[in-house]
N, C-alpha and C positions, 0 to 999 in steps of 0.2 A: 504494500500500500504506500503511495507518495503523499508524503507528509508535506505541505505548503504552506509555511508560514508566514504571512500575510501582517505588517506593521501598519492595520489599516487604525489604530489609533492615533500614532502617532506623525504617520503619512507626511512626511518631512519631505524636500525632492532633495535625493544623494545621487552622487556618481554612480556609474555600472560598477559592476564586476567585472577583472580583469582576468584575475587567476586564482587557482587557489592549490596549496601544496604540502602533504604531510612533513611535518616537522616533529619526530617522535611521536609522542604521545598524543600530537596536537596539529590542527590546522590553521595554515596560518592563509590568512586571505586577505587581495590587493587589489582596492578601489583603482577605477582610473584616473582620481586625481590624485592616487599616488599615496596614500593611508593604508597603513599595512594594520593589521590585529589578527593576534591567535585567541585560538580557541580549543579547549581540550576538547578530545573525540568524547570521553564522556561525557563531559558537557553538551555538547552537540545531541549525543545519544539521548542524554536525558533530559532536553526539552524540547525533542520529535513529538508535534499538535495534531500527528492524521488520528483517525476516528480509532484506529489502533493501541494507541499509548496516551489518550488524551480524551476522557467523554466526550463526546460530543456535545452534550449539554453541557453538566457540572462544569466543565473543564479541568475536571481532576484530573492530574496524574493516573494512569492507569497500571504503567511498569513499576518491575519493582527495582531500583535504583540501585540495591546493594549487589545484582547478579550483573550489572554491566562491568566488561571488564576495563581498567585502567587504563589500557591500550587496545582501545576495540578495534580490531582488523574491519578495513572500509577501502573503501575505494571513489577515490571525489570527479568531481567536474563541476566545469560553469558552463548551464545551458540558460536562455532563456534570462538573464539577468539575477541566477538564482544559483546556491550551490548544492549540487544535488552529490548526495551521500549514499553509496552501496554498502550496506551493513553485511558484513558475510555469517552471522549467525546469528540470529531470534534470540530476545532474552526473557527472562520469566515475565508475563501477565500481556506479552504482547508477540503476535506475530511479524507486524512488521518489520524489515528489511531494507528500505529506501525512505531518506529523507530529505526533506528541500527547503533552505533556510535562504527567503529574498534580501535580495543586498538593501533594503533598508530594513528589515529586519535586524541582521545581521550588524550593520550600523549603531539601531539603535541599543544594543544591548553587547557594545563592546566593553568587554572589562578588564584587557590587559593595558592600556593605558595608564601613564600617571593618574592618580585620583586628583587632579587639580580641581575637578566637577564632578557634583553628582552625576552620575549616571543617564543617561537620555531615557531609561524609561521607569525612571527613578519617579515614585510618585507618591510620594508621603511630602505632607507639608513642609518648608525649611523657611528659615529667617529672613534670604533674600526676597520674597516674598511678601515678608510687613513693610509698613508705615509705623516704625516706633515714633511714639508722643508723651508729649509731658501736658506741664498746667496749659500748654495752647492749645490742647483741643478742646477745652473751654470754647470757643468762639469758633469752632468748627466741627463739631462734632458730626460723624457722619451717620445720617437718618435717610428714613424711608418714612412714606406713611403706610398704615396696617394693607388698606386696600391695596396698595402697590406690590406689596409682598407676600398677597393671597392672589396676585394675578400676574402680569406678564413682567412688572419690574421686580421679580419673585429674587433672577440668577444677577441683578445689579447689586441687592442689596445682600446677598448673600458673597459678593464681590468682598465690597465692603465691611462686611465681618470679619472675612476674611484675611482684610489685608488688616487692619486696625486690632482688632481682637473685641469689638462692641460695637452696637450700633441699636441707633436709636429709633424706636418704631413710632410716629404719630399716629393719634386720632384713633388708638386702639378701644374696641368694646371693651366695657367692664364689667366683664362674665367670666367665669372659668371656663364654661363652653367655649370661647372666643379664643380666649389664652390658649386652651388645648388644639384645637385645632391649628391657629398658626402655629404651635412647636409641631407637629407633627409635620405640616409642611417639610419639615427638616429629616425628621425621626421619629420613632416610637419613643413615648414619655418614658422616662426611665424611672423606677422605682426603686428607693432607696427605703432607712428605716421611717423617713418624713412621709411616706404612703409614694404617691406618685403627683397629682395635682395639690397644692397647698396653698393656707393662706396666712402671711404675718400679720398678726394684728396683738398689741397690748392686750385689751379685758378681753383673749380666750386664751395667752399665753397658756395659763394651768392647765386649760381644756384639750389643750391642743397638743406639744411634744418639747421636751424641753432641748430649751435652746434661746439663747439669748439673742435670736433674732426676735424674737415673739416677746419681747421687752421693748422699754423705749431708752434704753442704753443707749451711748454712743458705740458703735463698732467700729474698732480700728481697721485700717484694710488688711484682705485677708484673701486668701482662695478657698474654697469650699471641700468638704470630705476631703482635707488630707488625711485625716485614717482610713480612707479604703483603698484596697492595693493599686486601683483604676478609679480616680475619682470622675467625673462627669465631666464632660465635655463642654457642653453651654449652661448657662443659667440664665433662666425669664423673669425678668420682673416688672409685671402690667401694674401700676399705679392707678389703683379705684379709688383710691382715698387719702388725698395730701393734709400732713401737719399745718394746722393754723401757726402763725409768727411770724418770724423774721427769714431773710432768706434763708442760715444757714440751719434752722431748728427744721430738722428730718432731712439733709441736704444730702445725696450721696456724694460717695469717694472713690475712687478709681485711679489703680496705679498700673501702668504697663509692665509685667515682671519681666519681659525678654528686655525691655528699655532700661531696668535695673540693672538686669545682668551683663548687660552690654557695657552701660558704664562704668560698672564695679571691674569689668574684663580691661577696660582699657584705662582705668585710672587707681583703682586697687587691687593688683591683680591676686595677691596675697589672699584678699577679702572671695574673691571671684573662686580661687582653686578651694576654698576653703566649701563652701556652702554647694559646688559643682562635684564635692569628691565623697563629705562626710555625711553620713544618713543619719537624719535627726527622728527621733517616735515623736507620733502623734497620734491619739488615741480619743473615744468616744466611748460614756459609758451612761447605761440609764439601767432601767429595772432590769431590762431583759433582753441588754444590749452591751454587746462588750467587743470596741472594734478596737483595731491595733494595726498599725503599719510602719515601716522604719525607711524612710525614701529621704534623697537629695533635694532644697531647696530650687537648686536649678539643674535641669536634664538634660544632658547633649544629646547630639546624634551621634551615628560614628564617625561624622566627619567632626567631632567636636565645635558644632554651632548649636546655638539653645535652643528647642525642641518643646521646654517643659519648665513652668516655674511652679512651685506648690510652699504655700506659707499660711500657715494660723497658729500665732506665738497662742492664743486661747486653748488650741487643744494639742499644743506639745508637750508631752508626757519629760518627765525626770531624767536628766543628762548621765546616768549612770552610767552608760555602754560606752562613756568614752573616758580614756586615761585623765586624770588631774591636769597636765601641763594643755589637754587637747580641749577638756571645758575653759580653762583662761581663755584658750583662745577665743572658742565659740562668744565668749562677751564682748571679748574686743573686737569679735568679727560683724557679729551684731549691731553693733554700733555703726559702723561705715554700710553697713548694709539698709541700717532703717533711715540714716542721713542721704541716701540713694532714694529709699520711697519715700520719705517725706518732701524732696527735692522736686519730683517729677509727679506728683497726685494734682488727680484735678477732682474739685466740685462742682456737682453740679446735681440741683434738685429738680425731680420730675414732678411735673405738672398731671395732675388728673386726665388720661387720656394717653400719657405716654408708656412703652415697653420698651424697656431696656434689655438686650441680647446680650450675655458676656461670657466670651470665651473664657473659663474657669483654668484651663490650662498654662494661662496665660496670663490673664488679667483681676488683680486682685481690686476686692469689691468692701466698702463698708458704707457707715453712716456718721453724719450726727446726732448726737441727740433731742429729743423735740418733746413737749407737753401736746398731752389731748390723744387722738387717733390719728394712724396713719397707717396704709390696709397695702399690702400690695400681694396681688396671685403670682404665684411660678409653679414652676417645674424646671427640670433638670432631664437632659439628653446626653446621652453617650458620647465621648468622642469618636467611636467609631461607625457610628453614624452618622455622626455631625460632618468626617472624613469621608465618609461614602455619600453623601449629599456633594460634596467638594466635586468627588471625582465623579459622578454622575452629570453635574450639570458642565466638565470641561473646566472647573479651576483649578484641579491637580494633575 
């Protein structure tokens, strides 16, 4: 069966094929303007897409990976702008024999090159990506209104999230039917111990699940469930009911943590390897709930760019796990760390009508404090839906 692998996502326009030529273990193959890249024969082996080695629905893998040998005896050619592979023996879960990998395929998924760049079909979120910001996206904040992002301005505004880490929804109904339906636009609500749709409000705090959001505390910024090993990906908060006063009584907060960690990277870097290496607990605990998790402030990728920030000094659990000389540090690091987010927070209080979308990954969230009521519905979506909404609508 001839396997045709077809880079009709990426659909780039690349040079032909020129040649292509066993090099041990490995093929190495020459565009015609002159870009050479190897490839192991297993490798090759083991991402043959015909209906053979690769459901045709699922797109699972089908073969099984470990019977392919290290030096699979093949026989090549370039026909047709494609390199077509004669396998000389079947390996388990698959019959096939012949495989064809098109020169932008092939292209896209070179990996013996310097890693100077991700990968072309590299397709997880990365840094180059944002718009870090500080106190000026006060006066810029980037918004949609509700009806725009239940209809055709659905893949601008989810742009916009994307590049920012929040984004402001106008003129939203003030229902939880309302609420639930836009997150879902995105993903399936996700369901944590807060249930799945919830509401802050002061007089039902007792009633409701404890957590000092359901107060009228000021909350310092923070990111949400850093005690679950995966905390949530966005956070909603539809504003039905604003605090009476002054502007800053019930005023939210908002810090960019990749914008922290960028600055702390390039101005204390001491501070940056600190909070990038050493896993801090934070934990959650009520009647009949006892969460725990031990993760990094900020989370590279493997290229070592920021990926992940996660911070709530509220529910970091006792410095025990780390030597004496390594807690000093954590205080001293601390401090250039929260003079980073107090430097770059911006406020800004929602107006009855408005939803705020905020990347939790990324973007830490609090309040100030206010008298009287003030009501806001959310939920919370997975990042990996929130990621699969990205790559569905063409932004990753």
């Amino acid at each position: 069966m001839l396997a045709s692998v077809v880079s009709a996502r990426y659909g780039r326009a690349f040079s032909s094929l020129a040649k292509a030529a066993a090099v041990r273990d490995a093929v190495e193959v020459t565009w015609t303007d002159g870009l050479t890249a190897k490839f192991h024969k297993i490798w090759l082996r083991d991402h043959c897409t015909c209906e053979l080695c690769q459901h045709p629905s699922t797109k699972q893998r089908q073969i099984h990976t470990a019977s392919i040998p290290l030096d699979a005896p093949a026989t090549l050619s370039v026909a047709g702008d494609a390199l077509q592979i004669q396998w000389q023996d079947p390996i388990a879960g698959s019959a096939c024999k012949q495989s064809a990998f098109t020169s932008s395929w092939l292209r896209d998924h070179v990996y013996s090159s310097p890693k100077t760049t991700y990968p072309a079909n590299y397709r997880q979120d990365r840094l180059e990506n944002k718009v870090l910001w500080g106190k000026d996206l006060a006066d810029k904040m980037p918004s949609a209104t509700y009806d725009a992002m239940m209809g055709d301005g659905f893949r601008d505004g989810m742009r916009l999230l994307q590049q920012h880490g929040l984004l402001l929804v106008k003129n939203t109904p003030d229902s939880m039917d309302a609420t639930e339906a836009f997150a879902r636009r995105i993903g399936f609500v996700l369901e944590t111990v807060y249930g799945t749709m919830w509401t802050t409000r002061p007089k039902t705090a007792e009633m409701s699940y404890n957590d000092t959001a359901s107060t009228n505390l000021e909350l310092p910024a923070h990111t949400d469930c850093t005690y679950l090993y995966t905390p949530p990906g966005l956070q909603i908060f539809n504003c039905v009911q604003q605090a009476a006063g002054g502007p800053a009584d019930g005023a939210s907060r908002y810090v960019d943590g990749f914008h922290v960690a960028e600055r702390l990277r390039q101005n204390d870097p001491a501070t940056f390897e600190f909070f990038s290496t050493i896993k801090l607990p934070f934990y959650c605990l009520d009647d009949d709930t006892s969460l725990a998790t031990m993760e990094t402030v900020i989370d590279l990728d493997y290229r070592g760019n920021v990926q992940g920030f996660r911070l709530n000094d509220g529910d970091r659990a006792a410095l025990t796990h780390l030597s004496f000389e390594e807690v000093g540090a954590f205080y001293a690091h601390h401090k250039s760390l929260w003079a980073a987010i107090d430097e770059l927070e911006v406020v800004h209080k929602l107006d009855e009508g408005d939803m705020m979308v905020v990347d939790n990954s990324r973007v830490m969230h609090g309040r100030h404090a206010f008298l009287g009521e003030r009501a806001l519905i959310g939920c919370y979506i997975g990042k990996t839906e929130y990621d699969s909404r990205l790559r569905v609508l063409g932004l990753l």
